[in-house]
Backbone atoms as SQL, in Angstrom:
CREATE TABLE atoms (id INTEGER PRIMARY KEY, chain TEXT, resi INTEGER, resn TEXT, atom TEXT, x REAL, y REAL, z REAL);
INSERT INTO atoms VALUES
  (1, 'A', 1, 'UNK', 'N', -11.280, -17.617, 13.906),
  (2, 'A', 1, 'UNK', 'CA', -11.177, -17.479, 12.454),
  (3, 'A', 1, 'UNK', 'C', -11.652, -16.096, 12.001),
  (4, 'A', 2, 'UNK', 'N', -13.013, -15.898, 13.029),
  (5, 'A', 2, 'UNK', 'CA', -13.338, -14.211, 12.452),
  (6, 'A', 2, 'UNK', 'C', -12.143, -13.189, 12.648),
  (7, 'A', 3, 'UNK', 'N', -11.309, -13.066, 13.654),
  (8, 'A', 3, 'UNK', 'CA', -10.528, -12.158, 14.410),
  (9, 'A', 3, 'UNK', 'C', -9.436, -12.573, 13.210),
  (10, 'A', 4, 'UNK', 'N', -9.158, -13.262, 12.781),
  (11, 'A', 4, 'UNK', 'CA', -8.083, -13.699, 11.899),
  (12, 'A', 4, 'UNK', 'C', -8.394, -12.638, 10.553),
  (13, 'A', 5, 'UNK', 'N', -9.410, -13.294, 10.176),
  (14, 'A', 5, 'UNK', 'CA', -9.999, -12.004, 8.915),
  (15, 'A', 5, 'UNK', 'C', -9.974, -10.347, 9.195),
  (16, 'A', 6, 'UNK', 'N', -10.541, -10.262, 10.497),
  (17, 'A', 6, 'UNK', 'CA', -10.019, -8.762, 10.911),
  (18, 'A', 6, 'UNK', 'C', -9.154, -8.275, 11.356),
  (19, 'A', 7, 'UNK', 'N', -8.324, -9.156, 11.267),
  (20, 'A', 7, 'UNK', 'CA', -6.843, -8.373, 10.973),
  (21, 'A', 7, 'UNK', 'C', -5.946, -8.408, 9.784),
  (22, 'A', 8, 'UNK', 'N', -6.443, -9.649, 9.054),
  (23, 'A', 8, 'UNK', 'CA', -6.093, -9.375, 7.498),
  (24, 'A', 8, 'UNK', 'C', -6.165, -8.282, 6.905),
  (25, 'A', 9, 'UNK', 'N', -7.834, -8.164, 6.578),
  (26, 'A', 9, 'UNK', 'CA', -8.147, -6.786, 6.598),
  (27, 'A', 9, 'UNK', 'C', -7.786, -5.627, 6.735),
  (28, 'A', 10, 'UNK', 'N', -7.375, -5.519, 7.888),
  (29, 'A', 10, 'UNK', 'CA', -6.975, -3.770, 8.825),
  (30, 'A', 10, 'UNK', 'C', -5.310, -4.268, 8.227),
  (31, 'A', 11, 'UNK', 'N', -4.655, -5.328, 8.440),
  (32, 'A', 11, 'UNK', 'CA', -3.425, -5.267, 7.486),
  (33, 'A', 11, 'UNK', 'C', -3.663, -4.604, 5.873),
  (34, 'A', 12, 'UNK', 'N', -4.305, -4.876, 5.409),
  (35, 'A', 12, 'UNK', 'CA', -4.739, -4.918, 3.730),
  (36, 'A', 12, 'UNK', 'C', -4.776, -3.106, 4.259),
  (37, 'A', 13, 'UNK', 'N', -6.123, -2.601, 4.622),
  (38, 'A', 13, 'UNK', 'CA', -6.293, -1.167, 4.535),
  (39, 'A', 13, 'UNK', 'C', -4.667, -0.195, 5.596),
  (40, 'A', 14, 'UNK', 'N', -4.188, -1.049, 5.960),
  (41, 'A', 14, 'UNK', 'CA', -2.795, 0.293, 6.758),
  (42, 'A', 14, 'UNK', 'C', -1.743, -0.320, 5.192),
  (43, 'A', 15, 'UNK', 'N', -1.834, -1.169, 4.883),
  (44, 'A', 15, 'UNK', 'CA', -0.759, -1.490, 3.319),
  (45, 'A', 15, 'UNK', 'C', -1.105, 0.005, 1.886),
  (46, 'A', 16, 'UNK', 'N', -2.462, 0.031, 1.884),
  (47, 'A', 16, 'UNK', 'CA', -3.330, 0.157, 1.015),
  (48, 'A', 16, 'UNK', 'C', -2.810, 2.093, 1.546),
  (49, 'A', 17, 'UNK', 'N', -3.108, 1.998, 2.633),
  (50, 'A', 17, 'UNK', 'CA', -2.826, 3.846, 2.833),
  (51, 'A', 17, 'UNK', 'C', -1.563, 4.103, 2.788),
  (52, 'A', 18, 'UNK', 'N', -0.078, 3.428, 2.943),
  (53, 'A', 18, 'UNK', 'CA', 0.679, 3.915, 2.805),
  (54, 'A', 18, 'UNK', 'C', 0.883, 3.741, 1.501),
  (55, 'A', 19, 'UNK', 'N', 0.499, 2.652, 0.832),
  (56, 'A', 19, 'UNK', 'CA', 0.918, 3.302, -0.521),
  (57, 'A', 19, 'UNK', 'C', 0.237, 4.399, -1.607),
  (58, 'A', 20, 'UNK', 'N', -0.885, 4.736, -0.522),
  (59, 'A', 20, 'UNK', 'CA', -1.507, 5.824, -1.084),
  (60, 'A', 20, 'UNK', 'C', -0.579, 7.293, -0.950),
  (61, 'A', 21, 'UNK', 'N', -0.243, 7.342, 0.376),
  (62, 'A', 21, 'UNK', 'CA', 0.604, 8.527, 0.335),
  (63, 'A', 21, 'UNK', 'C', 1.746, 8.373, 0.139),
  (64, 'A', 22, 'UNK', 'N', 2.721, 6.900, -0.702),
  (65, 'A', 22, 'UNK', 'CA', 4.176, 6.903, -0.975),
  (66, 'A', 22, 'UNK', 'C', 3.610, 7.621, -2.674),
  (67, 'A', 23, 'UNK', 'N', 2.692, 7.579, -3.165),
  (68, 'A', 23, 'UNK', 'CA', 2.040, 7.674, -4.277),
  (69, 'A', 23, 'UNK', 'C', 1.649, 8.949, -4.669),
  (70, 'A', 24, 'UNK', 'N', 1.043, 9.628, -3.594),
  (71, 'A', 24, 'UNK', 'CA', 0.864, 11.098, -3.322),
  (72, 'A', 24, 'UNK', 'C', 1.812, 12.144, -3.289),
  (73, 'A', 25, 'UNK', 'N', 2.841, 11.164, -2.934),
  (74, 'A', 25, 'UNK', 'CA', 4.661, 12.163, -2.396),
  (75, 'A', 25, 'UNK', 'C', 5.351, 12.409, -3.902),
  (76, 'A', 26, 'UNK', 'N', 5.357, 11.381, -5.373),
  (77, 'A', 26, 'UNK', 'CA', 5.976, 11.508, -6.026),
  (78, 'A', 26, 'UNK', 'C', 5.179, 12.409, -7.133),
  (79, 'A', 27, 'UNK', 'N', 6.293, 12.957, -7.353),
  (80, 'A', 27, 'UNK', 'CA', 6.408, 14.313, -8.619),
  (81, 'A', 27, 'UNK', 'C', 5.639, 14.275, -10.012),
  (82, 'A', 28, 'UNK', 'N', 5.941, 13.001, -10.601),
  (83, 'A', 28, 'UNK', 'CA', 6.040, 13.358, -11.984),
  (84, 'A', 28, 'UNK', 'C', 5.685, 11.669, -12.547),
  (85, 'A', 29, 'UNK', 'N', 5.012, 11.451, -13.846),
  (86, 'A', 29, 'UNK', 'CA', 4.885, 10.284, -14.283),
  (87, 'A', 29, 'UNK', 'C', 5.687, 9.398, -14.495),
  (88, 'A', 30, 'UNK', 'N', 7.242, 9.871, -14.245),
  (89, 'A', 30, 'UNK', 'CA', 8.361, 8.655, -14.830),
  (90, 'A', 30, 'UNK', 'C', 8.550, 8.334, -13.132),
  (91, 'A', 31, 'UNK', 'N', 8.215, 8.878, -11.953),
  (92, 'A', 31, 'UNK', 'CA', 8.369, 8.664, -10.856),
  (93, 'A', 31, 'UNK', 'C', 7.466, 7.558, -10.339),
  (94, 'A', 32, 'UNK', 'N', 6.406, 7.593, -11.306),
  (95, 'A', 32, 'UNK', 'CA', 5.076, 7.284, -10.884),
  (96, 'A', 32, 'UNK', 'C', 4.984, 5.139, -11.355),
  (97, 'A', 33, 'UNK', 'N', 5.920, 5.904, -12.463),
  (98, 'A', 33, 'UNK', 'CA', 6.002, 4.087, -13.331),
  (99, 'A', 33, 'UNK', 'C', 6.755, 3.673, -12.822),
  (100, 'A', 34, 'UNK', 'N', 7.983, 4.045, -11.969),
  (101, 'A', 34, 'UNK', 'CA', 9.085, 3.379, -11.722),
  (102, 'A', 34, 'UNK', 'C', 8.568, 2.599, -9.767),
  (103, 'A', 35, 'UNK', 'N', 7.218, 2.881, -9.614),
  (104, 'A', 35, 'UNK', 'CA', 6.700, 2.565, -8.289),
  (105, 'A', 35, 'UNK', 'C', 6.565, 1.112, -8.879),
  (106, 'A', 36, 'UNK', 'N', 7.070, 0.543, -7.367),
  (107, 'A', 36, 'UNK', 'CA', 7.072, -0.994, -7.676),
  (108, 'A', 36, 'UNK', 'C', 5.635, -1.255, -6.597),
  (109, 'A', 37, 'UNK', 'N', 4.111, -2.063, -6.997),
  (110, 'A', 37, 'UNK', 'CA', 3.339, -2.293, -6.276),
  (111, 'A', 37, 'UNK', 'C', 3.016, -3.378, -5.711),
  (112, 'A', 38, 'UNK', 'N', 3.391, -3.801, -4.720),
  (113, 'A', 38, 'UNK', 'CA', 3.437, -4.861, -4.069),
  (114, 'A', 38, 'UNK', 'C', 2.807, -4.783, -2.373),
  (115, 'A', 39, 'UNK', 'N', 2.178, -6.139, -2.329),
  (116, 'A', 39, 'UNK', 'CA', 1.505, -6.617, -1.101),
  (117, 'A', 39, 'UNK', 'C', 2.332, -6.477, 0.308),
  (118, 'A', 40, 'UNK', 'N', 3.857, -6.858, 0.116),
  (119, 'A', 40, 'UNK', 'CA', 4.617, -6.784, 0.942),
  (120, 'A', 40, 'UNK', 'C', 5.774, -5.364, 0.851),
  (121, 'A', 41, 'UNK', 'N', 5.796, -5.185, 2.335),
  (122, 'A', 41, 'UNK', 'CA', 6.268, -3.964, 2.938),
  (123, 'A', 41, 'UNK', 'C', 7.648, -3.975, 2.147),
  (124, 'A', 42, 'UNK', 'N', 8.637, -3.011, 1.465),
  (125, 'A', 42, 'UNK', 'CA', 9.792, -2.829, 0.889),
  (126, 'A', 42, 'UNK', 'C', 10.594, -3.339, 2.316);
């Protein structure tokens, strides 16, 4: 059950960084609103 949580987790933080840098990549505020934020991978 612990090993289960630590990989939730390390799922949650590799989700969490790419949408940090899909976030980082765009230009401009109408780029920025049109980001759809979601738990699951596009």
């Amino acid at each position: 059950m612990a090993q289960a949580q630590v990989d939730r987790n390390d799922e949650i933080y590799r989700r969490r960084r790419e949408m940090k840098e899909e976030l980082s990549s765009l230009g401009d505020l109408h780029s920025i609103r049109k980001l759809v934020v979601s738990s699951e991978k596009p």
